[in-house]
N, C-alpha and C positions, 0 to 999 in steps of 0.2 A: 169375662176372660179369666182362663185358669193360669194360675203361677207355679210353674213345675220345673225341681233343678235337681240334677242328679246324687245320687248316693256321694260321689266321691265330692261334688261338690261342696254337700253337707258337710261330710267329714273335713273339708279345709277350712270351709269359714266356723263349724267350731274349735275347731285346733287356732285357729286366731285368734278368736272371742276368749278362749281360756288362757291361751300365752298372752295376750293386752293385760287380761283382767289382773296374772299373775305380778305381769309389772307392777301395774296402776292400783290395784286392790289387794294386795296383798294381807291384811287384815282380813277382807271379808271372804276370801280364797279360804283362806285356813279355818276359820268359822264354818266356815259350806264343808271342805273337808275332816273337822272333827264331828259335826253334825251326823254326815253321812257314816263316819267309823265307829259314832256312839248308837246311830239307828240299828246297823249291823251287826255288831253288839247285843242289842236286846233281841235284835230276830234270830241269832244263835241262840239265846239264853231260852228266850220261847219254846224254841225248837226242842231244847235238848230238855226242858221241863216237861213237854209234852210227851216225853219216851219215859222217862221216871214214873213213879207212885206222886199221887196228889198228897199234899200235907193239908190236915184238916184247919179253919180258923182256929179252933181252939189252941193246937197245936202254937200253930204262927205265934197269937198273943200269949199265951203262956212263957215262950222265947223272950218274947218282949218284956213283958213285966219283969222276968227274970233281972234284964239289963238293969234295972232303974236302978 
């Protein structure tokens, strides 16, 4: 037997799942969302690396050493 419930369905019991969680987890809510604003983050960065000129390792470590 198959288990099938509709679209808006869906959308209401997650809209519950996330407003319970908000109450009752509120630590791990904020976790899950800097999570996803830091993944987001590097997928811009990626992105926008990947339109620029590549810097070669030597480069990179050269910088580096620099700091010390």
């Amino acid at each position: 037997m198959e288990l099938s419930i509709s679209d808006e369905k869906t959308k209401e019991l997650l809209t519950e799942v996330i407003i319970e969680m908000a109450r009752s987890k509120r630590g791990v809510l904020r976790e899950i969302m800097l999570e996803a604003l830091e993944e987001v983050g590097l997928a811009n960065a990626i992105a926008k690396g990947r339109k620029d000129a590549f810097v070669s390792e030597e480069e990179i470590f050269s910088i580096l050493d620099n700091k010390k």
